[in-house]
C-alpha positions as semicolon CSV with decimal commas, in nm:
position;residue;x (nm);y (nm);z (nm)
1;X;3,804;1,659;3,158
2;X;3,626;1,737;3,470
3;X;3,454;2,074;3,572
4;X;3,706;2,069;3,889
5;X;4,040;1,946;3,694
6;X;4,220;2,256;3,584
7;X;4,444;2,216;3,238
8;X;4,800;2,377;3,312
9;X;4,954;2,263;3,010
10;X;4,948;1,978;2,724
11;X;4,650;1,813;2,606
12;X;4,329;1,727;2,777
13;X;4,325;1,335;2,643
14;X;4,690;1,183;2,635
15;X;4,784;0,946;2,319
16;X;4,904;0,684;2,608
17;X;5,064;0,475;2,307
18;X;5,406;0,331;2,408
19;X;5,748;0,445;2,335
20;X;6,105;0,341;2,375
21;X;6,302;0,480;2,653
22;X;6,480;0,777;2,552
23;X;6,291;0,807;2,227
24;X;6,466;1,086;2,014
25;X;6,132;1,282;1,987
26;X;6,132;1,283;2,430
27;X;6,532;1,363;2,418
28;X;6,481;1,642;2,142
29;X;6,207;1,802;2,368
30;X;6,365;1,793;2,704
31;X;6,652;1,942;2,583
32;X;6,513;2,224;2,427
33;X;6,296;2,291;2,780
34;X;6,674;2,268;2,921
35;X;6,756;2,552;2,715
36;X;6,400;2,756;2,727
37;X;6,433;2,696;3,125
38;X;6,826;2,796;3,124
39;X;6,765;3,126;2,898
40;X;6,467;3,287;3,041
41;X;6,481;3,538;3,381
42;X;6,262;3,378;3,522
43;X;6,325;3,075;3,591
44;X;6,681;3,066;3,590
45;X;6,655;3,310;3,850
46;X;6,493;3,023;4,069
47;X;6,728;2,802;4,219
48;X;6,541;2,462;4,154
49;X;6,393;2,552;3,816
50;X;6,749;2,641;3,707
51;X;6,877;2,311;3,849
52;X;6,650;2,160;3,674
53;X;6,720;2,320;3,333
54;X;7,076;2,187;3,366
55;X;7,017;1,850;3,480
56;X;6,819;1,805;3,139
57;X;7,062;1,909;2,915
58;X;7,123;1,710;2,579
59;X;7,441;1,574;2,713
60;X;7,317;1,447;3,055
61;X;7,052;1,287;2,870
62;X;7,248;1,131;2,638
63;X;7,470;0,971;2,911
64;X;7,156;0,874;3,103
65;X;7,070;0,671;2,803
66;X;7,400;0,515;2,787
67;X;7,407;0,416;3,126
68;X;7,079;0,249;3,093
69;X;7,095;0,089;2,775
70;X;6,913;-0,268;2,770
71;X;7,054;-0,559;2,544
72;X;6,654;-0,669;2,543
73;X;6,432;-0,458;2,367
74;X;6,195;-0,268;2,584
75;X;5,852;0,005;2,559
76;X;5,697;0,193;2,814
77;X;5,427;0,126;2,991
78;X;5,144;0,345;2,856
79;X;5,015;0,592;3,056
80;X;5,193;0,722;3,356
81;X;4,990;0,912;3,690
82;X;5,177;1,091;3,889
83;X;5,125;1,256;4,208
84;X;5,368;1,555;4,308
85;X;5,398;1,689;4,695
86;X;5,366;2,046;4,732
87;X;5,668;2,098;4,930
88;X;5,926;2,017;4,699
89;X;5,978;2,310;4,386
90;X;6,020;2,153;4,082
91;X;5,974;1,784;4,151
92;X;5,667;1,780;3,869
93;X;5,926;1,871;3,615
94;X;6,144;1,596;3,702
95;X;5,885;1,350;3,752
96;X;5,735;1,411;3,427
97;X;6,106;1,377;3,231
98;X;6,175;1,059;3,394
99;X;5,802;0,914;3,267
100;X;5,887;1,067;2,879
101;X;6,211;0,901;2,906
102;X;6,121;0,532;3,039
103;X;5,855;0,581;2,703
104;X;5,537;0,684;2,910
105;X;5,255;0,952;2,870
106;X;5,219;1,118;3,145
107;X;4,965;1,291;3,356
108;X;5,119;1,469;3,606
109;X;4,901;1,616;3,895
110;X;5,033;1,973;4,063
111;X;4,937;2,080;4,403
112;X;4,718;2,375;4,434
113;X;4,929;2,509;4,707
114;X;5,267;2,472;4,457
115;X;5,060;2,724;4,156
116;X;5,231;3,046;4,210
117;X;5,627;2,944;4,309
118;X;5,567;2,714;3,989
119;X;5,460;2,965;3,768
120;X;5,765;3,041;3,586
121;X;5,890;2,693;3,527
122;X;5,517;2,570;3,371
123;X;5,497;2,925;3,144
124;X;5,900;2,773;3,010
125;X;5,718;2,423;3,002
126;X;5,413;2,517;2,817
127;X;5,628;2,729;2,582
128;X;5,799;2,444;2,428
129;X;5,521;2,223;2,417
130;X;5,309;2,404;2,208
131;X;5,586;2,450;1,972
132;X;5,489;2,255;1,603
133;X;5,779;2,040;1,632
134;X;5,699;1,902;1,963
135;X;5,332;1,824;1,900
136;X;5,398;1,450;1,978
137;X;5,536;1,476;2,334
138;X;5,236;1,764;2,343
139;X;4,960;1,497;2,231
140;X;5,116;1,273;2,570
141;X;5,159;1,518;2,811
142;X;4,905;1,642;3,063
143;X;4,972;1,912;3,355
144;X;4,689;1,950;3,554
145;X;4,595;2,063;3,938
146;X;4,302;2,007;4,160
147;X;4,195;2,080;4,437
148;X;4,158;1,738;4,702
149;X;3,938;1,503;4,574
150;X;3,959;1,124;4,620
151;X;3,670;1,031;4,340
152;X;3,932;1,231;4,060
153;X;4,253;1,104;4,195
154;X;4,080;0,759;4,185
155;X;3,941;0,782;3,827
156;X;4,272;0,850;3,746
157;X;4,423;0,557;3,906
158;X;4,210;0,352;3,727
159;X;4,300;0,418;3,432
160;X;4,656;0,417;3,458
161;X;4,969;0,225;3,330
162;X;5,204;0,312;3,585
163;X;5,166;0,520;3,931
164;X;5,428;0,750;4,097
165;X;5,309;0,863;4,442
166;X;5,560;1,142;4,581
167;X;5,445;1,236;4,936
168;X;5,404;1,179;5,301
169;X;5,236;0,833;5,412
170;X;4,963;0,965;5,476
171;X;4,924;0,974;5,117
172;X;5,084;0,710;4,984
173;X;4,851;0,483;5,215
174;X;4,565;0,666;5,091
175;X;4,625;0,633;4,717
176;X;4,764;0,289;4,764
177;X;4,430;0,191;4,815
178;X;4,272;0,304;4,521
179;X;4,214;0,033;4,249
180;X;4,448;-0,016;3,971
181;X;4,418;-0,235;3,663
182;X;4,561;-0,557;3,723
183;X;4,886;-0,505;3,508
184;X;4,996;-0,159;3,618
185;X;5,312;-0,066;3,810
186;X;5,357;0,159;4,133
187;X;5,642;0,379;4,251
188;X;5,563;0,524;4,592
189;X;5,820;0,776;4,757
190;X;5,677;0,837;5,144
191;X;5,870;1,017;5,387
192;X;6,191;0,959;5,445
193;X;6,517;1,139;5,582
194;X;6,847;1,195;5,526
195;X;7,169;1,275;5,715
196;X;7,540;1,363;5,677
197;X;7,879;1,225;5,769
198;X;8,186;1,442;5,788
199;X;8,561;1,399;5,926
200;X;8,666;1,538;6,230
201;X;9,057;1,500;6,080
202;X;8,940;1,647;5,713
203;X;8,788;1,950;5,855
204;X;9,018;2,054;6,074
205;X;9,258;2,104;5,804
206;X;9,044;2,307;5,575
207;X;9,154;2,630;5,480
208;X;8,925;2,930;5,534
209;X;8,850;2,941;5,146
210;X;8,790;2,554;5,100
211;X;8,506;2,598;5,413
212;X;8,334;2,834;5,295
213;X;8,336;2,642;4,938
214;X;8,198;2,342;5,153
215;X;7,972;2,571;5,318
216;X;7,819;2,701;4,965
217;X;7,716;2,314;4,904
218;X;7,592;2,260;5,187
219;X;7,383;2,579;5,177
220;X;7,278;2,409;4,856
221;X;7,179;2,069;5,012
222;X;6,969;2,221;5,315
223;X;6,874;2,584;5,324
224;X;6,761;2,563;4,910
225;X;6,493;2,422;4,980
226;X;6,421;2,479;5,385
227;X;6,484;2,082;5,420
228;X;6,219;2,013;5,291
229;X;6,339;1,788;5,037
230;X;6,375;1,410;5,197
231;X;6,751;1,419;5,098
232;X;6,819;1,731;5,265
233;X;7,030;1,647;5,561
234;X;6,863;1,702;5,918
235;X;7,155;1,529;6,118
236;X;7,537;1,557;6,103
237;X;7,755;1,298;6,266
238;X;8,119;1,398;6,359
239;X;8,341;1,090;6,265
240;X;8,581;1,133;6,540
241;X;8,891;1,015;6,332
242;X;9,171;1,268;6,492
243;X;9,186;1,669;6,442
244;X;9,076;1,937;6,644
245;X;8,691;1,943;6,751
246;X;8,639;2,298;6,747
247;X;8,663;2,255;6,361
248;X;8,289;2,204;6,411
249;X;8,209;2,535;6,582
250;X;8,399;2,663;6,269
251;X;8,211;2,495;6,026
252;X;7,872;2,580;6,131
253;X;7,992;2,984;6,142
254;X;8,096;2,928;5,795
255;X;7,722;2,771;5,707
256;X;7,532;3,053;5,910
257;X;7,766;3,308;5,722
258;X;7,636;3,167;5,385
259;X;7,291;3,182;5,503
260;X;7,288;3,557;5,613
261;X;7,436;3,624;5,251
262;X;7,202;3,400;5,087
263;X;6,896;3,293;5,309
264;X;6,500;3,471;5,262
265;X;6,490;3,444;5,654
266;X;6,184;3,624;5,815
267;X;5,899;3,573;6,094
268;X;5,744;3,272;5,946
269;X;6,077;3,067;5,927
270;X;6,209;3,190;6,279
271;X;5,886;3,067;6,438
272;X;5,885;2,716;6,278
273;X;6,237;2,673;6,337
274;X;6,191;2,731;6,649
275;X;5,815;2,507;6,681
276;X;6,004;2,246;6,544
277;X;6,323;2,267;6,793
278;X;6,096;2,271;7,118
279;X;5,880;2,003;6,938
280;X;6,217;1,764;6,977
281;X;6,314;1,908;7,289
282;X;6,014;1,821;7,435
283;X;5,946;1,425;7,267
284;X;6,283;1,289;7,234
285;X;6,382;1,055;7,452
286;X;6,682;0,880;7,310
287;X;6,840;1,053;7,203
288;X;6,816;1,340;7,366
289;X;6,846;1,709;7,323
290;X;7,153;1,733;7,505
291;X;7,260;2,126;7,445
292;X;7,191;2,395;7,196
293;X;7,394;2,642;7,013
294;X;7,287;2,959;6,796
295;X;7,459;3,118;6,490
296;X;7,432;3,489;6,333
297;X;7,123;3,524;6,607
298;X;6,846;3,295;6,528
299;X;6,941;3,182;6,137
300;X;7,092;2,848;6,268
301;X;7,013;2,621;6,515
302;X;7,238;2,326;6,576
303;X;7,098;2,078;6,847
304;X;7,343;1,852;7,012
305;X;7,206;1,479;7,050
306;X;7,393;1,238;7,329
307;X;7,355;0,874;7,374
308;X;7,317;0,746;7,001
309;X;7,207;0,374;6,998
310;X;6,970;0,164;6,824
311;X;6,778;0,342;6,463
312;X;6,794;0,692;6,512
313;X;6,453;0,846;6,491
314;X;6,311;1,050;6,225
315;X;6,462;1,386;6,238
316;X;6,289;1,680;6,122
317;X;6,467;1,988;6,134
318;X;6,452;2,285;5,883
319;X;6,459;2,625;5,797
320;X;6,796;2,623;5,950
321;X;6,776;2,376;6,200
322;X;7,033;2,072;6,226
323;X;7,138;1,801;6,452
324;X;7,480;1,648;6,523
325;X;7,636;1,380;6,740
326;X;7,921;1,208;6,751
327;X;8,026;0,871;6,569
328;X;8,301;0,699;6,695
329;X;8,424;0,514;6,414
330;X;8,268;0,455;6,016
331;X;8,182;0,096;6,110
332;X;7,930;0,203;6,384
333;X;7,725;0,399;6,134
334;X;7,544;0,133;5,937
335;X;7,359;-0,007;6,301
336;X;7,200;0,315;6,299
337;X;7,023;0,335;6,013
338;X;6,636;0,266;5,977
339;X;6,490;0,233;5,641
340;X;6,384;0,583;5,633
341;X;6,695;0,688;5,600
342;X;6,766;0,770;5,261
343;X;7,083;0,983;5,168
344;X;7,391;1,018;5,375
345;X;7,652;1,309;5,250
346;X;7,975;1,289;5,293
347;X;8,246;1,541;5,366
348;X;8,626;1,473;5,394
349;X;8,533;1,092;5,294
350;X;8,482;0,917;4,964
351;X;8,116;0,844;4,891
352;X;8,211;0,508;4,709
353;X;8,403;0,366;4,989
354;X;8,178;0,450;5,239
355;X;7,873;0,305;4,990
356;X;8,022;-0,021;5,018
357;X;8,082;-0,013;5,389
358;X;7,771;0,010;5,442
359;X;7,638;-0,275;5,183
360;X;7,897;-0,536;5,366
361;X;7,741;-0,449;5,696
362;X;7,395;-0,477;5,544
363;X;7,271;-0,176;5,656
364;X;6,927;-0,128;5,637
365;X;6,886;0,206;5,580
366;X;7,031;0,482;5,314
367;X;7,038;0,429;4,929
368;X;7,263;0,705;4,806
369;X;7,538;0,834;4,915
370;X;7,670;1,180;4,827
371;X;7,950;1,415;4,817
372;X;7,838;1,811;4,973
373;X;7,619;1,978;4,702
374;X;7,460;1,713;4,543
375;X;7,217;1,610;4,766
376;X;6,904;1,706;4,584
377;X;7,073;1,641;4,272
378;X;6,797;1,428;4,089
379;X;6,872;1,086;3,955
380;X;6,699;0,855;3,768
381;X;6,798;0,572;4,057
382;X;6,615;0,725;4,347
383;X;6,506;0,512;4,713
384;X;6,761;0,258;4,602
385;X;6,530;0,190;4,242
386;X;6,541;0,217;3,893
387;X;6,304;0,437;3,779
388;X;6,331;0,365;3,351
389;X;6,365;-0,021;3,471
390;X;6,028;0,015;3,658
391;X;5,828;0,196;3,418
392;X;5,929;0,052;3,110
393;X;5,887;-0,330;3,028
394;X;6,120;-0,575;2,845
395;X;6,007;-0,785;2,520
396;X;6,211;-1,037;2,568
């Protein structure tokens, strides 16, 4: 291993040797890490690592391997790179299950900037690798972290079965163009955005109680992770389908009452809540900033957009700040959506029904759509692929 390539846990050379998807030895492992991860302080004290621990659990996997249970025999690919962004907690942890459960090794590659909020989640990690009975997934797994440096990423990517890339495109672009071998398979995940769709008639005839249950998931889907996540929903378009539009002034006191309850808010977040709100103020043109209004002082934003035609732009809110407009009816929705659109939540409407609205009217943006609180729920279909499909191969 290089002088500059820090081990964080697992072995320095990986035994990149092939197995099946969902191999027993991979299943045994993760759930165990499910329960290390579920079990200790620390890291069930931190929202993402516990989510996390209990989207590994034995039976998730086990349906997981149900659901993608091939009549064709199939291995993974080898040896698995991956790449994880520094703005997402936790995404290393998934990344690496999903490449021991399509059959890879994997190398997974930690930002620097990511060491200390990560912490507790790679002590839980590196606690039930090095137990004896795990010594297998041990011999296949490598954690590592370095600090930017094209001529190790690259070395890597040469050598490699399979590449994940999560990050902005300035990344992707710049590891895209690093040699592979011939034969090897790449996932990229640039930036993308999400949004959420909710019913003017369903919310105006929630109780108290069931809006602030609402509010609790969508405290989940947004302010968990300061939006950071690319299914975190920036936007919120009011289906105007009957009831009483001051249900949405009602809503968003329900979400900024959540936050004061739950929210870390201090200096840093009010001042790049508030960089990123001028920011849009100041370069949107259509469309535009049209009014906004403030919640529980400065620890919610919501910016009112007007004249909604075309692909809506890239929205970037965060740390509290959102965007909503109105949509006159469900079947003006898909025209709207450019590729980088990813996940679209839905409140007071049935994901499925709305999934296949938007396949008739071939819409070319959004691959999953949600119900409130599962927005960063991880899947192992994700930007519309199949992630054991793509990094395993069939013997047919």
């Amino acid at each position: 291993m290089r002088d500059n390539v820090t081990l964080l846990a697992g072995a320095e050379q990986v035994d990149a040797a092939p197995w099946l998807p969902f191999d027993p030895r991979a299943v045994d492992f993760l759930a165990e890490l499910s329960a290390e991860v579920l079990r200790s302080p620390d890291t069930r004290r931190q929202e993402a690592s516990a989510a996390f621990g209990f989207w590994c659990r034995r039976a998730r996997l086990e349906a997981l391997a149900a659901r993608h249970a091939s009549p064709l025999p199939r291995l993974g690919r080898g040896l698995a790179f991956h790449l994880a962004p520094a703005n997402v907690p936790a995404l290393f942890a998934y990344t690496l299950a999903i490449g021991l459960l399509a059959g890879n090794a994997n190398v997974v590659r930690l930002s620097s900037r990511r060491m200390e909020g990560e912490a507790p989640l790679l002590a839980a990690l590196r606690r039930v690798l090095e137990r004896p009975e795990h010594a297998a997934v041990r011999a296949r797994t490598s954690l590592i972290t370095y600090g930017r440096d094209d001529a190790v990423t690259a070395d890597y990517c040469a050598r490699c079965d399979a590449r994940i890339v999560w990050g902005g495109d300035a990344t992707v672009a710049a590891v895209r163009a690093m040699p592979m071998p011939p034969h090897a398979v790449e996932l990229c995940f640039p930036d993308r955005w999400s949004l959420a769709v909710f019913s003017q008639r369903a919310f105006s005839a929630l109780t108290p109680e069931e809006r602030g249950a609402l509010a609790h998931r969508f405290y989940n889907d947004t302010y968990q992770m300061d939006q950071n996540a690319c299914s975190s929903p920036q936007l919120v378009l009011w289906l105007e389908d009957g009831g009483d539009p001051a249900c949405r002034g009602r809503w968003w006191e329900a979400v900024a009452a959540e936050a004061a309850e739950r929210y870390p808010f201090g200096p840093f977040q009010a001042a790049r809540k508030l960089e990123r709100l001028c920011l849009c103020a100041m370069t949107m043109e259509e469309p535009a900033v049209a009014a906004v209004e403030r919640y529980q002082g400065n620890l919610l934003y919501v910016a009112r957009l007007a004249g909604l035609s075309g692909n809506l732009p890239s929205l970037a809110g965060g740390f509290g700040l959102f965007f909503e407009a109105d949509l006159p009816r469900l079947e003006a929705l898909a025209p709207l959506l450019p590729p980088k659109a990813q996940t679209l939540v839905c409140g007071g409407l049935e994901p499925a029904e709305v999934a296949a609205l938007l396949a008739r009217a071939g819409a070319r943006g959004v691959d999953r759509v949600v119900p409130l609180g599962q927005a960063l729920e991880m899947d192992t279909v994700w930007d519309g692929r199949d992630l054991i499909a793509a990094l395993s191969r069939i013997i047919g």
